[in-house]
N, C-alpha and C positions, 0 to 999 in steps of 0.2 A: 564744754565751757573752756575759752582760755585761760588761760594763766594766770592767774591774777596777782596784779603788783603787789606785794609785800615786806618790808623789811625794816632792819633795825639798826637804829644809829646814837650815835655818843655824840655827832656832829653838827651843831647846828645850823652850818650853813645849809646842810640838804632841806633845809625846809624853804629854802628859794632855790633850791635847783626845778624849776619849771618841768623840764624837761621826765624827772623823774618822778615827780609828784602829780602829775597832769590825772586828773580824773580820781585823786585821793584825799582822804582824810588823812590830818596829822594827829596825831596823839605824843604830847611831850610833858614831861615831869623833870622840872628840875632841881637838883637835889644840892646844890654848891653855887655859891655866886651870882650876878646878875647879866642881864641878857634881853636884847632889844630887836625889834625889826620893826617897819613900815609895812602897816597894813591897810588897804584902801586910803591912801593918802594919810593915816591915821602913823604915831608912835606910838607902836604899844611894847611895853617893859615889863618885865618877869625877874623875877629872884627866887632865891631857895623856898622850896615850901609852896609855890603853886606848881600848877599846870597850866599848859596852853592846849584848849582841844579848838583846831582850827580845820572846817571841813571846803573853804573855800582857799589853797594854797594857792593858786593863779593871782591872788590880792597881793603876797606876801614880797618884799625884798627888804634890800639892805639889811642886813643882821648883823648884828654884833651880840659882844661879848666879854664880860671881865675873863682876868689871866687864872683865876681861879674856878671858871665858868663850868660846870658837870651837870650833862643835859642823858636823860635817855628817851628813845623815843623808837615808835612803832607806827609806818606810814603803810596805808591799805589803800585800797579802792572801795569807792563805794558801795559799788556793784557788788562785793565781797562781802563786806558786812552785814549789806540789808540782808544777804540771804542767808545769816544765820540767824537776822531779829525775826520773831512775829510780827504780823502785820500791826499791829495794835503795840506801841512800844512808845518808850517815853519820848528819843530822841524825834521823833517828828513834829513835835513843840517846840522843842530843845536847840534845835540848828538853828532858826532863825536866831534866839538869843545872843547864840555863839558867835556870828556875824558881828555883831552889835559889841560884845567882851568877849573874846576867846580865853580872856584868862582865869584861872576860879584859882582861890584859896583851899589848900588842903590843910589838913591836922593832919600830925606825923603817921597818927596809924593809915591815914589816905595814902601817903607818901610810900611806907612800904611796903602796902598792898600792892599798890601801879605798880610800882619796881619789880617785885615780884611776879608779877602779870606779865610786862616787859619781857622778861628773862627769862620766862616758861615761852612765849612764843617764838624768843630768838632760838631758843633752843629745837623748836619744834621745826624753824625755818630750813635750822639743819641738815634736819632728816629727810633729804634727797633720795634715799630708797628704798623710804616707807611706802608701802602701797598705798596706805590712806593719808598720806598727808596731807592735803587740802581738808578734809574730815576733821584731822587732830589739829591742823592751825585754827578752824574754823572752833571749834570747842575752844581752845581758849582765848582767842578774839572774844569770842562773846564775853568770857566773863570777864574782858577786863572793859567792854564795853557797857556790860549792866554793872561793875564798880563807878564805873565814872559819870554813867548815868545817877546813880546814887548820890555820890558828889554834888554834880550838879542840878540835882533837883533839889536837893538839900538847900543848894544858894539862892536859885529862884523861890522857891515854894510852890513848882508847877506840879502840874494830877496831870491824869492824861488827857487830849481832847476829848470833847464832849463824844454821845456815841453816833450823835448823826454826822459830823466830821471827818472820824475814824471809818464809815462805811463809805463816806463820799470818795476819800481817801483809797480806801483800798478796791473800791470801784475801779477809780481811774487808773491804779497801778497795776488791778490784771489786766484792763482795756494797752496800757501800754506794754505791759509784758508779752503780750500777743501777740506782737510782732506789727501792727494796726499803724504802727508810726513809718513804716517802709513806706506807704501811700497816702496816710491821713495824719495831717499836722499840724490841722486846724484845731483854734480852742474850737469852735463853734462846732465842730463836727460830735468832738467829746462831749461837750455839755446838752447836747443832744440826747445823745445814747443815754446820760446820767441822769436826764426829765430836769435840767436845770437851766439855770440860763449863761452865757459865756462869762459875765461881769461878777456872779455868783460864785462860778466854779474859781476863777484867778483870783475871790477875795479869799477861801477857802485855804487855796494853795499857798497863797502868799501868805497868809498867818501859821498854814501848819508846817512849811519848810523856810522859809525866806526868801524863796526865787518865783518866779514868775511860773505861770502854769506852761509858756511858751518854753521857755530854759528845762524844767521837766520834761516834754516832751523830747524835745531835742535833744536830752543825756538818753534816749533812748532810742531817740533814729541813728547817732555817730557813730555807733561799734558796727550797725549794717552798710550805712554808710561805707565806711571804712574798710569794711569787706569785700563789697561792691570794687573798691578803689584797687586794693590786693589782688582783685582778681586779670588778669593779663589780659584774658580773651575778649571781656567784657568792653565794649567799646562807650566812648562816656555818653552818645547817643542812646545806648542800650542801659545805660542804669539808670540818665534821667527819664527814660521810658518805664523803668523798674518802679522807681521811685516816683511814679504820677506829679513829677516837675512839669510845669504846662510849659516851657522849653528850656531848651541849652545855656540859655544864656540864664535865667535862674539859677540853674542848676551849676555852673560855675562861680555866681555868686553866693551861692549858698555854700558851697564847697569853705570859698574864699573866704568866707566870714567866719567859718567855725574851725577850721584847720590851720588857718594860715597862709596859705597856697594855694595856687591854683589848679584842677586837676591835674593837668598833664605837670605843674612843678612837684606836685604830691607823689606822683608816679616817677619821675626823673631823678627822685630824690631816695629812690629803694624802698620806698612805702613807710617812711620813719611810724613804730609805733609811737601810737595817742594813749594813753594812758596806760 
């Protein structure tokens, strides 16, 4: 497994640094003063006593800040997190909401629990030569994840999906973790294999994450992708051949729509990491 993004910040603007947050979750608590960005064309505004849990940071700019402004926060990867929830967990309800409000109301004992949650993980970021530290960041990630699930289910008043959801659900996420999305990246191929129908599977997906069944798929082709692209020898003939692109020129715009570049600018560019 690589490495996975994680860290911790007093600083608000990191939460529109693009660059750093690509492929993560934000987790912020702020504890003094008021505080703003544009999200999806949207202003949204924050003050002492909430949070902002925002899993789509690609949406966020302009930020600001009173002079009084004290923010902490804890930004991961998704890929990181899910593997320390159960398959069956609140936040798969939960993310679409946060799309819609990233910001929720805490009561003070909310407030110094996160902080404390925070401070155990930055501490744990530390420990550079721990043998288990992914282990020990991983343990208390989660529990400042099932606190703020707590939180936030408290504000909605959601339970978890129904259990035929939750199985459809964790269907397609071993079907994707399989490695299936290197050549198959059709919804229609998936809802196949699931006895379902393609219209079925994307109303499913889209009520239990917020995204499209398409956009899922594809948070699980880019890391091979990307690997593919790392590699020198691999000629981009040879990976759209890897990757069952029915040709090159696909296969450049596929590139192009989800990295930004073009292969060969991807490659000429030192393989900048994606999340």
């Amino acid at each position: 497994m690589n490495t996975p993004v994680i860290f911790y910040s007093t600083d608000l603007q990191d939460i529109a640094n693009k660059e750093r947050t690509a492929g993560c979750c934000i987790h912020l608590v702020c504890t003094r003063g008021k505080g703003s960005f544009r999200f999806d064309d949207r202003k949204i505004t924050f003050s002492a006593g909430q949070m902002v849990v925002c899993p789509h940071p690609e949406l966020i700019s302009e930020c600001a800040g009173s002079r009084n402004l004290k923010v902490v926060m804890i930004v991961a990867t998704h890929q990181f997190i899910l593997a320390q929830l159960p398959r069956n967990h609140y936040g798969i309800g939960g993310r679409a909401m946060l799309r819609n409000d990233p910001v929720i109301d805490l009561q003070p004992d909310d407030v110094q629990r996160l902080v404390n949650d925070m401070e155990l993980i930055r501490q744990h970021i530390s420990l550079t030569d721990h043998r288990y530290q992914l282990e020990v960041l991983g343990s208390s990630i989660l529990t400042m994840v099932y606190d703020i699930f707590d939180v936030h289910s408290r504000r909605d008043g959601l339970h978890h999906p129904s259990h035929q959801t939750h199985n459809l659900m964790r269907e397609l996420r071993e079907l994707l973790e399989s490695g299936m999305t290197e050549r198959e990246r059709e919804v229609r191929y998936y809802a196949d294999l699931l006895h379902v129908s393609p219209k079925y599977l994307s109303d499913v997906v889209r009520r239990s994450t917020g995204d499209s069944v398409v956009k899922l798929i594809d948070t699980y082709t880019l890391p091979i992708l990307i690997e593919y692209l790392r590699t020198p020898y691999l000629s981009f003939t040879q990976i759209a051949e890897r990757m069952n692109f029915t040709t090159l020129s696909y296969f450049g715009r596929y590139v192009k729509k989800h990295l930004g570049v073009t292969p060969t600018q991807y490659r000429e560019a030192g393989s900048p990491k994606m999340g």
